[in-house]
C-alpha positions as CSV (number, residue, x, y, z in Angstrom):
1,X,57.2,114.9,157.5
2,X,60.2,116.7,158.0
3,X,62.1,118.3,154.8
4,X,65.5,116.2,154.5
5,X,66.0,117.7,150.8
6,X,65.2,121.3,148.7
7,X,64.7,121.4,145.5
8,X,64.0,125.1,143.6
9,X,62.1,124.8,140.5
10,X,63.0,127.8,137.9
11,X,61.0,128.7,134.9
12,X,63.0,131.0,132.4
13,X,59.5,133.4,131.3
14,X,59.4,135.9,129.4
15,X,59.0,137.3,126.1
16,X,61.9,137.6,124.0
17,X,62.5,139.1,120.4
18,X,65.9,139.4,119.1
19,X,65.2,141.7,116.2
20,X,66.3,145.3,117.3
21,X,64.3,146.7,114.7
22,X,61.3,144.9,115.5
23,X,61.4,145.5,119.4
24,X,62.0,149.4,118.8
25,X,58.4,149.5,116.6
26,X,56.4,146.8,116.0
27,X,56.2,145.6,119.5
28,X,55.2,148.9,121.0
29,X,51.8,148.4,119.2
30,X,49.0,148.3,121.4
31,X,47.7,145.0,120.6
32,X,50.8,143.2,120.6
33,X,51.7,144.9,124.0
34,X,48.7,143.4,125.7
35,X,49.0,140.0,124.3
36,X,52.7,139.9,125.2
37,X,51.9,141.1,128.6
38,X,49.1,137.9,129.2
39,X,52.3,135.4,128.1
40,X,54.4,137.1,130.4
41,X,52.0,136.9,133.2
42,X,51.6,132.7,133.0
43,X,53.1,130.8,135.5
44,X,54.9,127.4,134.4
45,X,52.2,125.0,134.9
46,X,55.0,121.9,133.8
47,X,56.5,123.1,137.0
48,X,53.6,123.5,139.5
49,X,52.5,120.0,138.1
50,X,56.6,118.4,139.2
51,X,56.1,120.2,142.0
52,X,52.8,118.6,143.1
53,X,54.6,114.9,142.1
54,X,57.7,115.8,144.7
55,X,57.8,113.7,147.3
56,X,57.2,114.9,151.1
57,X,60.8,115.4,152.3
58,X,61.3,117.5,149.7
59,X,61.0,121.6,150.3
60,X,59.8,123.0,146.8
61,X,60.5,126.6,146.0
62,X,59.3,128.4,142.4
63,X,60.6,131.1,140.9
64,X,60.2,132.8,137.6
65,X,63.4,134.6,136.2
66,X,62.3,137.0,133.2
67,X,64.8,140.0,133.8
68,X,67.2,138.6,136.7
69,X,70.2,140.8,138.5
70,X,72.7,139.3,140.3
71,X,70.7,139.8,143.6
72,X,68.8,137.2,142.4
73,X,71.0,134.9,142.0
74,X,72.6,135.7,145.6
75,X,69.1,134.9,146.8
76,X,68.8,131.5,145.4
77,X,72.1,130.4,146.3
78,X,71.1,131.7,149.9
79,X,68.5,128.7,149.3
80,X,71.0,126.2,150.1
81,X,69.1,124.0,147.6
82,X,70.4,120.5,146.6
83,X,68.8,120.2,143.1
84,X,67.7,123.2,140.7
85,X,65.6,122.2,138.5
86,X,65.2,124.5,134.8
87,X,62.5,124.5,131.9
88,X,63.2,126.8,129.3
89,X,61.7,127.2,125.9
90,X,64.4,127.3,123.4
91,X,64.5,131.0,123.0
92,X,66.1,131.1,126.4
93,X,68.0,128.1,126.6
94,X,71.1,129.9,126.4
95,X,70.5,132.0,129.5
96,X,69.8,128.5,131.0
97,X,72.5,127.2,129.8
98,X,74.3,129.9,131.5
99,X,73.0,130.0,134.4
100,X,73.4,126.6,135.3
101,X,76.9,127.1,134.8
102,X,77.2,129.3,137.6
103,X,74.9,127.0,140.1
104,X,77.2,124.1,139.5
105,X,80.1,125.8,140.2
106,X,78.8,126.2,143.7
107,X,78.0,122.3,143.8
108,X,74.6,122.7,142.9
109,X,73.2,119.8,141.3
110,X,71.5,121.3,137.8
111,X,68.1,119.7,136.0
112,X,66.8,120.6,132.8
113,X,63.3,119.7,131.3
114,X,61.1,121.1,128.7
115,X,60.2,121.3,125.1
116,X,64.2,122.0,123.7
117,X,65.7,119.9,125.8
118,X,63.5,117.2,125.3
119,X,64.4,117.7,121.5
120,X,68.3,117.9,122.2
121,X,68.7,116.1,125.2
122,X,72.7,115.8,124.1
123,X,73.3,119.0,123.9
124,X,71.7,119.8,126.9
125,X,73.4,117.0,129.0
126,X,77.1,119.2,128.3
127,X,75.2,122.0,130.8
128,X,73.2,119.6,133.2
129,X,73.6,116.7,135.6
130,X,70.4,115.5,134.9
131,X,68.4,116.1,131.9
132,X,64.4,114.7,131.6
133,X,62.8,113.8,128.1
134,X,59.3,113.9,127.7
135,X,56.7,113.5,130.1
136,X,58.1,114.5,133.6
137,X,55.9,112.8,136.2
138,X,57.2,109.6,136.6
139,X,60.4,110.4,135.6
140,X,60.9,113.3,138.2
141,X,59.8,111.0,141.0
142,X,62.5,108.8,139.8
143,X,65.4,111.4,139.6
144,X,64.7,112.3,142.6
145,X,65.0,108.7,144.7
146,X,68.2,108.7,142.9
147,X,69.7,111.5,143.6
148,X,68.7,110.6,147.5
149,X,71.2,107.4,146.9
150,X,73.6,109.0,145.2
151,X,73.0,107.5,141.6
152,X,71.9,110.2,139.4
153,X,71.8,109.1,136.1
154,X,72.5,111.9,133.0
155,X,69.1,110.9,131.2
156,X,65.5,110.3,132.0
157,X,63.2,109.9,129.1
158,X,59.6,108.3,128.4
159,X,60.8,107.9,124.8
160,X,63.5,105.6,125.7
161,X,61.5,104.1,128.6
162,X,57.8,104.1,127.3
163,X,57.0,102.6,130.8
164,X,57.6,105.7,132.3
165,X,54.9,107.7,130.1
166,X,52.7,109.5,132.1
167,X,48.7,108.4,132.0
168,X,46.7,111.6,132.6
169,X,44.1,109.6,135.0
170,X,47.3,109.5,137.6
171,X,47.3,113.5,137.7
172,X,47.9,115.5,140.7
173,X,46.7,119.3,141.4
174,X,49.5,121.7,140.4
175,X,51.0,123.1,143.3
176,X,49.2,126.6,142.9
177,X,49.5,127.5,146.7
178,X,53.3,128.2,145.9
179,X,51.9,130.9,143.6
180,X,51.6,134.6,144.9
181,X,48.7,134.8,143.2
182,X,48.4,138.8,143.2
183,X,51.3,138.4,140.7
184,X,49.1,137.1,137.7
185,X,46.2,137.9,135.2
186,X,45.5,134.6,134.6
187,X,46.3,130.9,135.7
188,X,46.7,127.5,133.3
189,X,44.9,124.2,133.2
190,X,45.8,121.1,131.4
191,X,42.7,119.4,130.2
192,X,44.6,117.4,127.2
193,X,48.2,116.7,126.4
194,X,49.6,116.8,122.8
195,X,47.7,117.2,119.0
196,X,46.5,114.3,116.4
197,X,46.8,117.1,114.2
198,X,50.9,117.0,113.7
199,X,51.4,120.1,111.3
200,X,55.1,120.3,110.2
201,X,56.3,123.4,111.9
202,X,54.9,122.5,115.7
203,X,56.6,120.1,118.0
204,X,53.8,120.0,120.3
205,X,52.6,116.5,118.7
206,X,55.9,114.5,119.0
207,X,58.1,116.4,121.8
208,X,56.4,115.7,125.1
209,X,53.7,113.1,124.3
210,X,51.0,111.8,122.1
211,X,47.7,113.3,122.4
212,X,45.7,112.3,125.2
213,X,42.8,113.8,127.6
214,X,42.8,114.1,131.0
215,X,39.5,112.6,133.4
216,X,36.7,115.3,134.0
217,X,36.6,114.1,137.0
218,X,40.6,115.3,138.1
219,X,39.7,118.7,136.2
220,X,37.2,119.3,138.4
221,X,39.3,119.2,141.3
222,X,42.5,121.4,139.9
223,X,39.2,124.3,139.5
224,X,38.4,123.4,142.8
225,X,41.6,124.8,144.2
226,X,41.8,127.7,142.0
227,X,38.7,128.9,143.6
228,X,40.6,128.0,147.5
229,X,43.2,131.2,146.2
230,X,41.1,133.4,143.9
231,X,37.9,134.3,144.0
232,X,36.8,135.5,140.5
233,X,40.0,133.8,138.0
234,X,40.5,133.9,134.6
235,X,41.7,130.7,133.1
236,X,44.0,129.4,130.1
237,X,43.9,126.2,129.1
238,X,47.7,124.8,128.2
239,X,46.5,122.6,125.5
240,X,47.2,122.5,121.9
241,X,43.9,121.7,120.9
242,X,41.2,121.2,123.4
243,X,38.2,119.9,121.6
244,X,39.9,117.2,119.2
245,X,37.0,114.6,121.1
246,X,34.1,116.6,120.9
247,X,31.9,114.1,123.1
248,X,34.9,114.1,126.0
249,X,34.8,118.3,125.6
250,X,30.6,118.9,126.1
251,X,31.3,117.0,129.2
252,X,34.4,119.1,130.1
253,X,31.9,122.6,129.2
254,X,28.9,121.3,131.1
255,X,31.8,121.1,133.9
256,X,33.4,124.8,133.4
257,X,29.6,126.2,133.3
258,X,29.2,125.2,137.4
259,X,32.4,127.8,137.5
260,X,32.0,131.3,137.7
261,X,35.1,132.2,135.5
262,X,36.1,133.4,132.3
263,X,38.7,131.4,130.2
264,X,40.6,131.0,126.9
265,X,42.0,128.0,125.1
266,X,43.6,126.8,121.9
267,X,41.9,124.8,119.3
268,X,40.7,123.9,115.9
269,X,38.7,125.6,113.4
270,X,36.1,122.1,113.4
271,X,34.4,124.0,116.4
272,X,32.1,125.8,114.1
273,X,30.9,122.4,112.3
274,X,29.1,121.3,116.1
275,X,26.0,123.5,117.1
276,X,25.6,121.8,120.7
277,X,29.1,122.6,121.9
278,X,29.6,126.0,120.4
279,X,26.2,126.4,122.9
280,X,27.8,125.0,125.4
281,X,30.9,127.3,125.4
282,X,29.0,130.2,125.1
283,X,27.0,129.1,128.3
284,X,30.4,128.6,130.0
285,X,32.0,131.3,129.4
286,X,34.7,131.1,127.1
287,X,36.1,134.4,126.2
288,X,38.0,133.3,123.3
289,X,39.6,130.5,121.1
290,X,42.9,130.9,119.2
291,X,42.6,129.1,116.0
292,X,45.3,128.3,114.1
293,X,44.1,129.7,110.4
294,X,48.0,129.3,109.5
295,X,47.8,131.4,106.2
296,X,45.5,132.8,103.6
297,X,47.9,130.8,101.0
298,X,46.5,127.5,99.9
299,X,50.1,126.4,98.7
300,X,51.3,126.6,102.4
301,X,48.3,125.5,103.8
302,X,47.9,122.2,101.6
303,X,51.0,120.3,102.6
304,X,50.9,121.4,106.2
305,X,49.7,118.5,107.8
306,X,48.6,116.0,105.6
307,X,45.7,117.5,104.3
308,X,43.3,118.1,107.3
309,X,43.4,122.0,106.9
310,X,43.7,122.6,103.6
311,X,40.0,121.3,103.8
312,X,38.9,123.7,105.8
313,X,40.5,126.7,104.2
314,X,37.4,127.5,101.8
315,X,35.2,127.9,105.0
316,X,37.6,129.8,107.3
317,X,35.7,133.1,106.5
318,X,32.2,131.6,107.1
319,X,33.6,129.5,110.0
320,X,34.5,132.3,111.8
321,X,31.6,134.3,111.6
322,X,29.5,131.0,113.1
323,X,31.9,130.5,116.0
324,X,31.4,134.2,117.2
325,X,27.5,134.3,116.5
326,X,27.7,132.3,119.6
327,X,29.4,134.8,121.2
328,X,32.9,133.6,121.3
329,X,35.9,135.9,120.4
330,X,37.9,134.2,117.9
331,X,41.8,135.0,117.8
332,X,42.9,134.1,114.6
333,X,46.5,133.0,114.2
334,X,48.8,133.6,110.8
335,X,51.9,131.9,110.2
336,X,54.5,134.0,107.7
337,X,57.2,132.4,105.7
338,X,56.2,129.2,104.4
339,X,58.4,128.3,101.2
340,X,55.2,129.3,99.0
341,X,54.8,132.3,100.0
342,X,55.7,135.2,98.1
343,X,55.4,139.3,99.0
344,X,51.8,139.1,97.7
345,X,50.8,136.8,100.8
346,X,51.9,139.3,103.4
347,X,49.2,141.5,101.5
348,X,46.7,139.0,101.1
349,X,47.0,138.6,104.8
350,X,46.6,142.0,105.0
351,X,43.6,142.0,102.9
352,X,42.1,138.9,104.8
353,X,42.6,140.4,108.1
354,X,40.7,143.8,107.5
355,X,38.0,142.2,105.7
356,X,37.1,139.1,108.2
357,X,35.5,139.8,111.1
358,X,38.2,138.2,113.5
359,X,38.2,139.9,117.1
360,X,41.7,139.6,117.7
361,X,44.5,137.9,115.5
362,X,48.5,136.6,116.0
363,X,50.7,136.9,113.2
364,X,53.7,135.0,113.7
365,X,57.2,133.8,111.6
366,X,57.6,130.2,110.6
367,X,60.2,128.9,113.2
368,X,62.3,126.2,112.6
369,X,61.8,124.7,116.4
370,X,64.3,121.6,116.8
371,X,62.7,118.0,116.6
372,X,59.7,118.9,114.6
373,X,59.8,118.0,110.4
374,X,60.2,121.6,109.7
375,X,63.6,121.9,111.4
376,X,64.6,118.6,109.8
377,X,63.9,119.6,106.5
378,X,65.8,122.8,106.9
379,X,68.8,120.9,108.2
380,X,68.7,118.6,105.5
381,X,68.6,121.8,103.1
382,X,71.2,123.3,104.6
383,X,69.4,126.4,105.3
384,X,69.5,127.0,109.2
385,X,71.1,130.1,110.5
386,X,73.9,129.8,112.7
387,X,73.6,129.5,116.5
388,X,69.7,130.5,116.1
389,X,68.0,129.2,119.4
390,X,67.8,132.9,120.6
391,X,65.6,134.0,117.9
392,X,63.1,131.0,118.2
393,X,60.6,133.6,119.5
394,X,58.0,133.3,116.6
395,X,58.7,137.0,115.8
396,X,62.6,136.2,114.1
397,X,63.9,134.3,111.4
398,X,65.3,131.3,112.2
399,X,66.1,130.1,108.2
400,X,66.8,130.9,104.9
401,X,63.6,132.1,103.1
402,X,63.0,130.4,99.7
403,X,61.7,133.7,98.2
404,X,62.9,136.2,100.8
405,X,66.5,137.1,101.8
406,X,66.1,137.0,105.7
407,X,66.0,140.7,105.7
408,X,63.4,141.2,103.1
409,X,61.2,138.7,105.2
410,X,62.0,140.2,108.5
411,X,61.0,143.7,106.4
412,X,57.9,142.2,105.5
413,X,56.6,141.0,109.0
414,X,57.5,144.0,110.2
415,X,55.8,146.2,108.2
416,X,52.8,143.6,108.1
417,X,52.6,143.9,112.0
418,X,52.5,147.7,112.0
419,X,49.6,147.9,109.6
420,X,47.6,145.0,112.0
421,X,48.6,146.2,114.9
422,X,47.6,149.8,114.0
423,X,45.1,151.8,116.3
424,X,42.7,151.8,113.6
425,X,42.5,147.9,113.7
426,X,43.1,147.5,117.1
427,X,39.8,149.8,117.3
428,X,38.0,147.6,115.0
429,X,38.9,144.4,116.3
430,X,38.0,145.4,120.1
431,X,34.5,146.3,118.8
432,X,33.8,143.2,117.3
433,X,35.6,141.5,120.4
434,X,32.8,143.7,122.6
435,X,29.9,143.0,120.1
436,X,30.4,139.2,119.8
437,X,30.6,139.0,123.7
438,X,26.8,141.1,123.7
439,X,25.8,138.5,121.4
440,X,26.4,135.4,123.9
441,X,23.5,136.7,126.0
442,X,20.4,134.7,124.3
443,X,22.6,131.3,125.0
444,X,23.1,132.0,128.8
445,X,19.6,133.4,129.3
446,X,18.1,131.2,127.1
């Protein structure tokens, strides 16, 4: 079909930290550096996935703009494109923002989508001419039949049009031939949308959709072509928490063992409590899970999410340990800055860290991301910072601490992340990571 239309689809990626202090030390450390590099490495599977709902007379074109010079921009105006079409997480939204400025100047029409805008949809409709809330399928077909008879419309959302929610059984292979694929360590997957789970600091429960699982069956296919373009890939999974339905996720393992690949995924510490599928991901190769331990402080655990992790936090050490017998790495992740914690949690962390046997770990700052109950309660409080969406890069400080002034917690990261990031621990942590993986033998051979 010929191409009446072009459409260039932009993903603002990157890792930013806004912290001078921060960026000149802590993220220099060795183990930060090669986490940091994996994020920077991911292409934008919400854009692939638009891409592969475009209709044929469109021409798609992706790009990825992390550090961006003017030349750049010259080259994408040279596009002649009708639409561009942005997704931005909110640490970057202001770039977006600016750059969209510049497009429409030239009579370019500007689309945003994502997690902030579909939070703040009115402030992102000042810098757009089309903005897209929620789940983008349906919605993106949509936009663009209108914009092909001139009746753009300033909003498209699920939430306000529920019949436009996208079912998972409809989905399409991302468009991962517009990938040059020699450009990445790793490519994503969506096997489920959303988390049950809905702890207060994380919008990925209410900002895009509720939580849903996608057919084995159309999972099978998206691995299928992976394999057409790479011959030996490593996948991530871009789900908040894979095995919620532990039934639905054996059949999704027994799946990823025909693969010859290694992959990674988020999930939930419940993993350890199921003997067949912990044998199953070992058998299937799964490198690693990153498990959200949140904190080592029961006060900020216990009113996190209506209770569901506070029960778990008695086992977390003994949890662990039974995940990785099965020879899976586990990444555990820390969350810094809860209103009950105090100095003594950053070196109870500390303690908890060097004395688990975790094989890699994230330690992050609370982060007051817009639409979740965290940001609301902050608002309410009157304790957001000023003009903050830059520093929503989990590594800033987005608030005002309840027992911290922002410098002393910013202080106490910082020197937190040195001492866990150190080459001592690193060392440590990458034996255990090799020595759990040795240990995974007796399920694949047995």
């Amino acid at each position: 079909m010929k191409k009446e239309y072009k459409v260039i689809l932009i993903s603002m990626s990157g890792v930013r930290v806004f912290n001078e202090k921060l960026l000149k030390t802590g993220l220099t450390l060795p183990g930060f550096v090669d986490r940091s590099r994996v994020i920077a490495s991911l292409p934008s599977l919400g854009l692939l996935t638009l891409a592969a709902h475009t209709p044929e007379n469109w021409e798609v074109i992706y790009r990825e703009l992390d550090a961006y010079s003017d030349d750049d921009i010259v080259e994408i105006l040279g596009e002649e494109p009708n639409i561009i079409a942005f997704s931005a997480l909110t640490s970057r939204i202001n770039e977006t923002y600016e750059l969209a400025a510049r497009f429409r100047k030239q009579d370019i029409t500007v689309v945003m989508g994502g997690l902030h805008v579909s939070a703040l949809p009115d402030e992102a409709k000042a810098h757009a001419d089309a903005v897209v809330q929620g789940e983008c399928e349906m919605l993106w077909e949509a936009l663009l039949k209108d914009y092909e008879t001139n009746t753009l419309k300033a909003l498209y959302s699920s939430f306000i049009e529920p019949e436009m929610a996208f079912h998972l059984e409809d989905s399409k292979v991302p468009a991962y031939d517009l990938l040059d694929i020699s450009k990445y360590n790793r490519l994503t997957i969506q096997t489920t949308r959303g988390c049950p789970h809905d702890c207060h600091f994380c919008a990925a429960s209410r900002c895009i959709s509720d939580y849903k699982k996608k057919p084995v069956k159309l999972i099978k296919k998206e691995l299928d072509k992976i394999f057409e373009i790479w011959d030996d890939p490593f996948i991530e999974l871009a789900d908040d928490n894979t095995f919620v339905d532990k039934e639905w996720s054996k059949d999704l393992l027994r799946l990823f063992a025909d693969y010859k690949m290694k992959w990674f995924t988020e999930t939930d510490i419940s993993i350890a409590y199921d003997d067949e599928l912990l044998e199953l991901l070992a058998k299937s190769n799964c490198m690693q899970v990153l498990i959200g331990l949140e904190s080592v402080n029961f006060d900020s655990i216990k009113g996190l999410d209506g209770g569901w992790k506070s029960k778990q936090f008695k086992n977390y050490s003994e949890a662990i340990d039974k995940i990785q017998s099965y020879g899976i790495t586990v990444n555990g992740c820390f969350v810094l800055g809860f209103d009950s914690d105090t100095k003594e949690t950053f070196r109870e962390t500390e303690k908890f860290i060097k004395e688990s046997n975790l094989s890699d770990v994230q330690i992050t700052i609370l982060t007051a991301f817009p639409c979740t109950d965290l940001y609301n309660q902050l608002k309410k409080e009157d304790r957001l910072l000023s003009d903050y969406w830059d520093k929503c890069t989990l590594f800033d400080v987005t608030y005002k601490p309840k027992n911290f002034s922002v410098e002393e917690l910013e202080d106490e990261f910082q020197n937190l992340m040195t001492k866990v990031y150190s080459d001592e621990m690193v060392k440590r942590r990458k034996e255990i990571f090799k020595r759990t993986l040795l240990s995974r033998r007796k399920f694949i051979t047995g």
